[in-house]
C-alpha positions in Angstrom: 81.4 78.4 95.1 83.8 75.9 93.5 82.9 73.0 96.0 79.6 72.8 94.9 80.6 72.0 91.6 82.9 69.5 92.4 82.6 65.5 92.1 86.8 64.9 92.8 87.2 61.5 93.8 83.0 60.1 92.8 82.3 57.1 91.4 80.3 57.2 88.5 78.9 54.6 86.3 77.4 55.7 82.3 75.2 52.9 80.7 75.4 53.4 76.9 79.0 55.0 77.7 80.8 54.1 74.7 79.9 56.4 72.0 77.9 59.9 71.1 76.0 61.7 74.5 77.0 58.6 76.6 81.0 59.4 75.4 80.5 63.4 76.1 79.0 62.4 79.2 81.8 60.1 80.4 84.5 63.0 79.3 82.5 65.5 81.5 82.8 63.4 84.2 86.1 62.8 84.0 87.1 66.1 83.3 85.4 67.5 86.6 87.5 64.7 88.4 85.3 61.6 88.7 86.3 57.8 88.3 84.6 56.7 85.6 83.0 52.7 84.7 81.9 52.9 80.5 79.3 50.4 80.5 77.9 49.4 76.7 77.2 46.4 74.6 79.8 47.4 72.7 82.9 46.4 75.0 85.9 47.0 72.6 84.1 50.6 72.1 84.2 51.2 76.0 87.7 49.8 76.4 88.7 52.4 73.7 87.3 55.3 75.5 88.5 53.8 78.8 92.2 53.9 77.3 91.7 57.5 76.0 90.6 58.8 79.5 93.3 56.9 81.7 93.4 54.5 84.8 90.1 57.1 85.8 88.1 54.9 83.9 87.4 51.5 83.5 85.0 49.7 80.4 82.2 47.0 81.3 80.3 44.9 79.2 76.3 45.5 79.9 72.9 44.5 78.3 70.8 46.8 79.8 67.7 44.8 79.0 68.9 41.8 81.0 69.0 42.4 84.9 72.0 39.7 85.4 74.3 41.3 83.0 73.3 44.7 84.6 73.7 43.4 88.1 77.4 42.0 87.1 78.5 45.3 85.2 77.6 47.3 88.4 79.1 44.3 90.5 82.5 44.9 88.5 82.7 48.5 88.6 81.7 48.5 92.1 84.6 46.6 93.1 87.0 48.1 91.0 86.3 51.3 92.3 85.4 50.6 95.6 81.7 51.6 95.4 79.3 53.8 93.3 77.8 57.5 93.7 76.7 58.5 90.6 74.6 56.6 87.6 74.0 58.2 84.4 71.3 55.6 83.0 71.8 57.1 79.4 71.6 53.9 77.5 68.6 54.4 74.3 67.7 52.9 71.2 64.9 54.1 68.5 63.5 53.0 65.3 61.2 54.7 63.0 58.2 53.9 61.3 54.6 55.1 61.1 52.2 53.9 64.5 50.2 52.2 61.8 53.4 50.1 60.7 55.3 49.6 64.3 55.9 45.7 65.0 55.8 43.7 68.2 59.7 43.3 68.0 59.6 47.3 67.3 58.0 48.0 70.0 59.7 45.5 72.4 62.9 46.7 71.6 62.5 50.5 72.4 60.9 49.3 75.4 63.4 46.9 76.3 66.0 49.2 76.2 65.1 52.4 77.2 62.6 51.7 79.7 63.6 48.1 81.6 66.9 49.5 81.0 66.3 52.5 83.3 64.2 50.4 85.5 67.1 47.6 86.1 70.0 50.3 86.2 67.9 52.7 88.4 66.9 49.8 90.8 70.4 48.3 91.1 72.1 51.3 92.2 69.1 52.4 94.3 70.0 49.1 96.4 73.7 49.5 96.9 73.0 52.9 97.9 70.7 51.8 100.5 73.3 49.0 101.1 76.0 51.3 101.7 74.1 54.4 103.5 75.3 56.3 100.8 73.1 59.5 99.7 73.7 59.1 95.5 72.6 60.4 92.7 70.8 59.4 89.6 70.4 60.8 86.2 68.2 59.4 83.5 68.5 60.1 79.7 65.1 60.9 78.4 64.1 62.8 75.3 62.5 65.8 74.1 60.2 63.2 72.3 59.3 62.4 76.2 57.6 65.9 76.7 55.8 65.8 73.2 54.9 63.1 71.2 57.2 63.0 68.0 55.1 61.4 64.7 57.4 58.2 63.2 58.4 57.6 66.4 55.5 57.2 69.0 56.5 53.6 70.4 59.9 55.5 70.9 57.7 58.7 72.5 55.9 56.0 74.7 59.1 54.7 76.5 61.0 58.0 76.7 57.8 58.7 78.5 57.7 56.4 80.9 61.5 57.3 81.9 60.1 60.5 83.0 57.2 58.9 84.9 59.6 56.3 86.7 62.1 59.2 87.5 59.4 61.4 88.9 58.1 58.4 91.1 61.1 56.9 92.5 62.5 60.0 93.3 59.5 60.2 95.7 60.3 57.8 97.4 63.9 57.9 97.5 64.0 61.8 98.7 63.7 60.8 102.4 67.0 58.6 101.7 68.9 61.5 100.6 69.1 60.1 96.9 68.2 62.2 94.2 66.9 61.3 90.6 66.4 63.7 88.0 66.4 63.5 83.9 67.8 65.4 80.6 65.8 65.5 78.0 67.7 66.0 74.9 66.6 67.8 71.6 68.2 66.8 68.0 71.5 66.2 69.1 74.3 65.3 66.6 74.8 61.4 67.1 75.3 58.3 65.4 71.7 57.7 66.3 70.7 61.0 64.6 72.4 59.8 61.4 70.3 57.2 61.4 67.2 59.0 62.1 67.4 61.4 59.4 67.6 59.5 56.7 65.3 57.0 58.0 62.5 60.2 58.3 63.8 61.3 54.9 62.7 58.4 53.2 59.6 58.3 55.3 58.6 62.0 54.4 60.1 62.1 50.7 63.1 64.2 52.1 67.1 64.5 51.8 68.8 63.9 54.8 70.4 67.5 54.4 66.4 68.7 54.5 65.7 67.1 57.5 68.1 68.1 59.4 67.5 71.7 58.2 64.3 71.8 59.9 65.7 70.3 62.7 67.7 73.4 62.9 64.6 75.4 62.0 62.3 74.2 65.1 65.8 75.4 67.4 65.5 78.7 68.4 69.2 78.6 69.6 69.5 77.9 65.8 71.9 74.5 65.4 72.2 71.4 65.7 72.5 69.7 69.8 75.9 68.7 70.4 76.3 66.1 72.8 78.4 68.0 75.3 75.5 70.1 75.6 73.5 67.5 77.6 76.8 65.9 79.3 77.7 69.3 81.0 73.8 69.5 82.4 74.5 66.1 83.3 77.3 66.7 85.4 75.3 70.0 86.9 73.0 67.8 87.9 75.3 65.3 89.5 76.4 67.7 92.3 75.8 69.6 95.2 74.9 72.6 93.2 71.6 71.1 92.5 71.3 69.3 95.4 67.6 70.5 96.1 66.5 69.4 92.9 65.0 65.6 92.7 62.2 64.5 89.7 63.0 66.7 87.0 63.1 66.4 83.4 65.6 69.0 82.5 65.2 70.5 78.7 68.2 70.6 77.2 66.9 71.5 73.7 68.3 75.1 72.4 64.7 76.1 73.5 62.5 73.4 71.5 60.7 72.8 74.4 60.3 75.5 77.0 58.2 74.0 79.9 
């Protein structure tokens, strides 16, 4: 059963690689044997996890939201590893406020980022897979807040969302190539980006940040807090011939948050 699981020797490229599920999910791959590309905004970040892993992995600098810096992060890593069979489009943003109070730039920004930035990443490798003959796989970040929508964050909701509607699609039409797309959809993970959010909801709701997270624990039934390693190891899963009849999923990956 052990070749199944194994990606020895894959090329894999992470958007939003350099720090909390993007980092686990980088380490998981290198860890089952993959070459890695880390490709952020934040290049010294990448360059540091790139030097942690070893000469598996490489750092790129990437605006997800623009499709020429995409196309020459993917360009890069391409070359220096001699092609491409696995993208982890994980790169996300949020910010928090009541619908009633969300701005333009609010809502252009989530968008920008975590829905062009799937689009662009997902189209880009979709083309040098066709290019190349090459039967690869995708995986898209999404969010619990994807499957339900989550008050003080519904512009956030609305493009997590539409990654699961553009996975489901494209991988459609890319079945009868032989490349598969498929999502995780995280719960309350323990992130940077979590930091933020809880005390941005405590101040929202008249809350500590300690209180907030409490009921995050409360509304687990696995009873704590995500950790990102939890979604990098479906991740991998996901990634290789073990699910290899699986294509337009949303994965749960929530402690049981969300059950269907």
């Amino acid at each position: 059963m052990a070749g199944i699981f194994d990606i020895a020797g894959r090329r894999a490229l992470v958007t939003g690689g350099a720090r909390g599920i993007g980092a686990a999910i980088v380490r998981a791959f290198a860890r089952a044997g993959a070459r890695v590309a880390i490709a952020d905004s934040d290049l010294p970040a990448a360059q540091a996890l790139a030097g942690e892993i070893g000469e598996a992995a490489a750092a790129f600098a990437i605006d997800v939201r623009e499709r020429a810096s995409t196309e020459s992060a993917f360009a890069k890593a391409i070359a220096h590893f001699g092609g491409l069979d696995i993208l982890a489009a994980n790169a996300g943003v949020s910010t928090m406020r009541p619908a009633i109070d969300i701005t333009d730039e609010d809502w252009d920004f989530n968008f920008a980022v975590n829905a062009r930035g799937i689009f662009l990443s997902n189209q880009i490798a979709c083309r040098h897979f066709f290019a190349e003959k090459r039967a690869g796989t995708i995986v898209n970040t999404a969010s619990l807040a994807g499957k339900v929508g989550a008050p003080l964050l519904a512009h956030y909701s609305a493009s997590k969302f539409a990654v699961l509607g553009w996975t489901q699609a494209l991988a459609r039409e890319m079945a009868p190539h032989g490349i598969r797309v498929n999502a995780v959809c995280p719960g309350f993970v323990r992130t940077s980006m979590q930091e933020r959010e809880i005390v941005w909801e405590g101040e929202l709701r008249g809350m500590t940040p300690e209180a907030v997270r409490a009921e995050y624990v409360s509304l687990t039934p696995m009873g704590r807090i995500e950790e990102p390693e939890d979604v990098a190891d479906v991740v991998v899963f996901l990634a290789t011939d073990a699910a290899r009849f699986m294509t337009g999923q949303g994965i749960n990956v929530t402690g049981g948050v969300r059950m269907d």
